[in-house]
C-alpha positions as CSV (number, residue, x, y, z in Angstrom):
1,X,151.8,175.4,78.4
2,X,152.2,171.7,78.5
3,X,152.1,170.4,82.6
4,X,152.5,167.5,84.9
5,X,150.6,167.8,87.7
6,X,151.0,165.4,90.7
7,X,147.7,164.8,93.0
8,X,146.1,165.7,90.3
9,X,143.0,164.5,91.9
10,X,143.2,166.5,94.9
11,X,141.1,169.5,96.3
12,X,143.9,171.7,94.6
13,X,144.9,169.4,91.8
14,X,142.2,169.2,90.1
15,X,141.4,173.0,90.5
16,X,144.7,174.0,89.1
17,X,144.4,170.9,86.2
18,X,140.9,172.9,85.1
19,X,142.6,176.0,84.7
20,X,145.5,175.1,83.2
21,X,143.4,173.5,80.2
22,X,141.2,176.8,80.2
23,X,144.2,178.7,79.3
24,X,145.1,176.1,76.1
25,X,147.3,174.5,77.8
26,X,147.6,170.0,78.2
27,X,147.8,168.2,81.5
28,X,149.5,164.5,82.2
29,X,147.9,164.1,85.6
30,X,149.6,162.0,88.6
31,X,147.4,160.4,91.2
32,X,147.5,157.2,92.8
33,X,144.3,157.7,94.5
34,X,145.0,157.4,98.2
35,X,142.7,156.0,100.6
36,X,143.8,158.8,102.6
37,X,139.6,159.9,101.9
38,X,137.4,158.1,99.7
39,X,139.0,157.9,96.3
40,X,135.3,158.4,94.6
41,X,135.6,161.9,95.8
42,X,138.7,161.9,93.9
43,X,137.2,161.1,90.5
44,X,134.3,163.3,91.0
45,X,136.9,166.2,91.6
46,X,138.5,165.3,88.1
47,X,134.9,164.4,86.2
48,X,134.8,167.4,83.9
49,X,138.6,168.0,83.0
50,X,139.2,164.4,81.8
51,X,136.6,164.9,79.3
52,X,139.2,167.2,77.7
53,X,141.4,165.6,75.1
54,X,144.3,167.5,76.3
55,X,144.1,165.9,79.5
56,X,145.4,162.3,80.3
57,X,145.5,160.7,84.3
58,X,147.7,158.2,85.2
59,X,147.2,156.1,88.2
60,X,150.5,155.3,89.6
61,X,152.4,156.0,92.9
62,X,155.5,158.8,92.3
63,X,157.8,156.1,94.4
64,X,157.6,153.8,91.9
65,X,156.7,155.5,88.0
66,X,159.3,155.9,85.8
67,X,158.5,159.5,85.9
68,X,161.2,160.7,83.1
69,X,158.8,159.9,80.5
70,X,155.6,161.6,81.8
71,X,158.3,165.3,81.9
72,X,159.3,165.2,78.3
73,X,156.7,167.0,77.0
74,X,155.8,169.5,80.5
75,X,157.7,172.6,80.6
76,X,156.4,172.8,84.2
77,X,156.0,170.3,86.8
78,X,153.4,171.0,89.7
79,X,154.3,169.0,92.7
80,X,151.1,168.8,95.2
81,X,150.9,165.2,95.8
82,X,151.5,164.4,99.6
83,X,150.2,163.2,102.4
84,X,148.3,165.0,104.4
85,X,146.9,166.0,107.6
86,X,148.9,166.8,111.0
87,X,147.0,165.7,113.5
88,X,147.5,161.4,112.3
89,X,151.3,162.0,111.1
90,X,152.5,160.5,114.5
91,X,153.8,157.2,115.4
92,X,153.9,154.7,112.6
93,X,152.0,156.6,110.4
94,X,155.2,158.5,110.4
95,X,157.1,156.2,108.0
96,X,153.9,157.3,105.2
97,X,154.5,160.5,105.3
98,X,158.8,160.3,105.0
99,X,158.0,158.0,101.7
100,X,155.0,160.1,100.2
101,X,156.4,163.6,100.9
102,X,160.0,163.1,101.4
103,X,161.3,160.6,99.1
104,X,158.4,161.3,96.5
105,X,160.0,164.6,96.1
106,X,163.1,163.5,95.9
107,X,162.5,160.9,93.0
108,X,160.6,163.8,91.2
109,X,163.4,166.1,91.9
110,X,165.9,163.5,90.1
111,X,163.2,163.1,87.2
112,X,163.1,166.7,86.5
113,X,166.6,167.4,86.5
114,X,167.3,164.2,84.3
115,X,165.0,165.8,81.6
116,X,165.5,169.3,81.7
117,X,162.0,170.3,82.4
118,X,162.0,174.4,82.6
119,X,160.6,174.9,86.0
120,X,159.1,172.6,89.1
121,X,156.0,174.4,91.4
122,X,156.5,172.6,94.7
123,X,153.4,172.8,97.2
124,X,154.9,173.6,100.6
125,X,152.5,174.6,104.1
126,X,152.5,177.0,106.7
127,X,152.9,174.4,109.1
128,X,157.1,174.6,108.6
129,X,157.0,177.9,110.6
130,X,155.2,176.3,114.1
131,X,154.6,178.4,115.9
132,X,156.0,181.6,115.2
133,X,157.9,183.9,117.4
134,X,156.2,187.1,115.6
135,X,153.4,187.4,113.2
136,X,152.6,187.8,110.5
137,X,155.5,185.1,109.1
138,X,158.0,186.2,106.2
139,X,159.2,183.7,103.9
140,X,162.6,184.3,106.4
141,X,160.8,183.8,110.1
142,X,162.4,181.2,111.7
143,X,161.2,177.4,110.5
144,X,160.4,175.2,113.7
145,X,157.9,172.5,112.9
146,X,156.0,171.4,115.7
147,X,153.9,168.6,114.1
148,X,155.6,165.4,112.1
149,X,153.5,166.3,109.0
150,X,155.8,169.6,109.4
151,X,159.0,168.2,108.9
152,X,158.6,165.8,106.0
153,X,157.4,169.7,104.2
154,X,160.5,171.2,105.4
155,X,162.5,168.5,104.3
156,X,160.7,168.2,101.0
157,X,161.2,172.3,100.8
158,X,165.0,171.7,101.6
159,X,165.1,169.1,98.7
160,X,163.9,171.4,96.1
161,X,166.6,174.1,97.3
162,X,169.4,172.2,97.0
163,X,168.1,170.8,93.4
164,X,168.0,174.3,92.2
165,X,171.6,175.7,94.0
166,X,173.1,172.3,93.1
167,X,171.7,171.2,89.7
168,X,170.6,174.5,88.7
169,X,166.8,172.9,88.9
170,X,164.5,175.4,88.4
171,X,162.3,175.3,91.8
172,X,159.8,177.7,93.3
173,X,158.2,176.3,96.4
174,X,154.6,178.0,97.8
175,X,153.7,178.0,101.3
176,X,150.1,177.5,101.3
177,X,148.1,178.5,104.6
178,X,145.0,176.7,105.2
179,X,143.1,176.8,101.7
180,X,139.3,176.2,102.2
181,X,136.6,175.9,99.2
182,X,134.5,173.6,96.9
183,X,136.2,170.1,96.6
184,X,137.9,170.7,100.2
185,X,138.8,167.4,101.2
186,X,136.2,165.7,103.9
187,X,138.9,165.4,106.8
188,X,139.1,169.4,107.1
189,X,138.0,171.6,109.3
190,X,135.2,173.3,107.0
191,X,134.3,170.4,105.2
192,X,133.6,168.6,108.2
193,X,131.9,171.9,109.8
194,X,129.1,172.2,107.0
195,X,128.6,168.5,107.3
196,X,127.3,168.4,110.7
197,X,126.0,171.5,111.0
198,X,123.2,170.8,108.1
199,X,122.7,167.5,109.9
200,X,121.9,169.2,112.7
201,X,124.7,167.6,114.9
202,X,127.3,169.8,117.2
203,X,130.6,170.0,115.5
204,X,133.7,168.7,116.7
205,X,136.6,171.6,117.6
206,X,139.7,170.8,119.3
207,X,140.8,172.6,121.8
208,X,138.8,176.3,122.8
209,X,138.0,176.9,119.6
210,X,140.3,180.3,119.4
211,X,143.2,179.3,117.4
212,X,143.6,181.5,114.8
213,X,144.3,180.9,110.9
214,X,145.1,183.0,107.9
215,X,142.4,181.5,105.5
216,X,143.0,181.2,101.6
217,X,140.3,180.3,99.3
218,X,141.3,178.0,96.7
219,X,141.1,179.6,93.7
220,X,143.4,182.3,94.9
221,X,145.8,179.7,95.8
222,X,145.8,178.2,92.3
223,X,146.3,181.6,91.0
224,X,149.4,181.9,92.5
225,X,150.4,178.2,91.3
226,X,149.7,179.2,87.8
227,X,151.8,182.5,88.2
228,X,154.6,180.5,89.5
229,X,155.0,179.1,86.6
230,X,156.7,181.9,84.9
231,X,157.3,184.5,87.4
232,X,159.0,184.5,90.8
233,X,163.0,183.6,91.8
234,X,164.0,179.9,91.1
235,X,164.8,178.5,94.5
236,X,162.9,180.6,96.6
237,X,159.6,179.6,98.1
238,X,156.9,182.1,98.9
239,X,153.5,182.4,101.4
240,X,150.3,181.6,99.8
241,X,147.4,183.3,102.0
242,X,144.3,184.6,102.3
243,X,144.9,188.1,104.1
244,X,142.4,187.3,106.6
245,X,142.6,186.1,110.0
246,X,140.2,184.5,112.2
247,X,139.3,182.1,114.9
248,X,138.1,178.8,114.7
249,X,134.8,179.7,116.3
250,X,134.4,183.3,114.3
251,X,134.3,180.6,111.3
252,X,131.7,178.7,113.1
253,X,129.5,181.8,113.8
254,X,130.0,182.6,109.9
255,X,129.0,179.4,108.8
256,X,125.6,179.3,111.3
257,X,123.5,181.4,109.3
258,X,124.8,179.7,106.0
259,X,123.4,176.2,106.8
260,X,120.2,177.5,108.3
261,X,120.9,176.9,111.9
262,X,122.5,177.5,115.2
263,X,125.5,175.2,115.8
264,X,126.7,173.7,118.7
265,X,130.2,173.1,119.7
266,X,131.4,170.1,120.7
267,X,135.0,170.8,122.4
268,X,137.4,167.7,122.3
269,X,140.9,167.8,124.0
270,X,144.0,170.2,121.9
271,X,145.6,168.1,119.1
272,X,149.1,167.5,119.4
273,X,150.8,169.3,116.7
274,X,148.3,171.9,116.0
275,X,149.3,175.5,116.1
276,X,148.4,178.2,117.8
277,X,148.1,180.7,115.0
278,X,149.4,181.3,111.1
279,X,149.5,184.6,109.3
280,X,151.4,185.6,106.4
281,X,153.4,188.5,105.2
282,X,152.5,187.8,101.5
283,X,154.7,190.9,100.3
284,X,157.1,188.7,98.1
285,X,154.3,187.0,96.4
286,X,152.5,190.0,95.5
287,X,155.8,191.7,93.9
288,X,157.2,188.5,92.4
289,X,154.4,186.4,91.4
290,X,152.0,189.5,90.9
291,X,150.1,187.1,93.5
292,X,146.9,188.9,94.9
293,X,144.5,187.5,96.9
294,X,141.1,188.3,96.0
295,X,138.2,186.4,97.6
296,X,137.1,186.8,101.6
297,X,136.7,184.5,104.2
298,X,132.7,185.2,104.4
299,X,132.5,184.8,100.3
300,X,134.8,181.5,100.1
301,X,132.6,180.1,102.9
302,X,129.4,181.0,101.1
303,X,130.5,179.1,97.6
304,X,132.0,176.6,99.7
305,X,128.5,176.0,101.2
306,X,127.1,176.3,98.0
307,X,128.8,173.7,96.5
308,X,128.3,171.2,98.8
309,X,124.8,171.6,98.8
């Protein structure tokens, strides 16, 4: 299967770019390499698939690529370039994240339906739900965003629902809840975690340290992406998770023994925007997608360590 992937570079990009080659299919990869991290990360995440001959990267921004020419040749279009991160999506910084993951989307919605491509994957989060009145979250629990970074999802999840009920776009959009692994990006929680704790340094938690999250390992998570491909309901959007819930600090006390020490906790002040808990009802995925998550929490953590060794 011929794709387009956008953030191709990314911690899940370039994860789901390897896989699709593996399977004999070609990749036209997006990426404008944000400064978001360090964009060296970026091209060590893509080293080995752009040694392929069916893979080719193009360094452009989605708001301003003539994109119709990169779709004529993708029967599927995987849409995970955003901006990231809820905790700086405040203020100013606001205006980034309505023009990377609002009106990107858009133009690539457009694109897509110009050309007829047969089906658009569109990476959504958990954050769109809040948080919840009841757990764990269906695809139909109530969406109240409490976090700017939130909204511009929403919106972009909106966008690819009207496409399909209007345009008759082929959409499916994926709900991904806090995907951890090898290539995680430096900003996140386990990333950053592993980091200090082999330097030897207390990490950094906001807030007690008992927030809870439904943890997905990223391979699992490009499983389902893949799937979507060809299975699931056009214009419907399903939860992406791990199946296993856990505190913030239960992740900490995991991670101790992996990095050969005891860590300390360093407890700054509760983020603004950062929920309380997420946990999926994955029930949908798993009969639509045959989606089935299959690595845990303690295993992910261990190649995770592993890998950034």
């Amino acid at each position: 299967m011929n794709a387009l992937i956008t953030g191709v570079a990314g911690f899940i990009g370039s994860r789901l770019a390897e896989e699709v080659i593996a399977a004999g299919g070609s990749v036209v990869g997006v990426d404008r390499m944000s400064t978001f991290y360090d964009p060296a990360i970026k091209r060590r995440n893509i080293a080995q698939v752009r040694e392929s001959e069916r893979f080719r990267l193009v360094e452009a921004d989605l708001n301003e690529i003539d994109l119709e020419p990169l779709m004529e040749e993708s029967q599927v279009v995987y849409h995970l370039a955003a901006q990231p991160g809820v905790r700086v999506s405040w203020g100013r910084e606001f205006e980034v994240y309505v023009r990377d993951n609002v009106l990107a989307t858009q133009r690539l919605l457009e694109a897509a339906r110009a050309v007829g491509v047969d089906r658009v994957v569109a990476a959504s989060s958990s954050s769109v739900y809040g948080d919840a009145e009841s757990y764990p979250v269906t695809e139909h629990s109530r969406r109240r965003p409490i976090s700017p970074y939130g909204v511009t999802k929403l919106a972009s999840e909106e966008l690819c629902r009207l496409y399909a009920t209007q345009f008759g776009v082929e959409t499916i959009g994926l709900r991904y809840f806090t995907i951890f692994g090898p290539r995680q990006r430096p900003d996140m929680a386990f990333s950053r975690f592993i980091e200090a704790g082999r330097a030897g340094r207390p990490i950094e938690v906001y807030g007690d340290g008992l927030q809870v999250r439904d943890f997905t390992f990223v391979d699992d998570a490009v499983a389902a992406t893949i799937a979507s491909a060809t299975n699931g309901r056009p214009g419907e959007t399903y939860n992406v998770a791990g199946g296993t819930e856990a505190s913030v600090l239960d992740v900490v006390g995991l991670l101790g023994p992996m990095v050969g020490r005891e860590i300390e906790v360093d407890h700054q002040p509760a983020a603004a925007g950062d929920v309380r808990r997420t946990g999926a009802d994955v029930t949908n995925a798993r009969n639509d997608l045959g989606y089935e998550p299959n690595v845990s929490l303690e295993e992910g953590l261990r190649r995770q360590v592993e890998a950034s060794g």
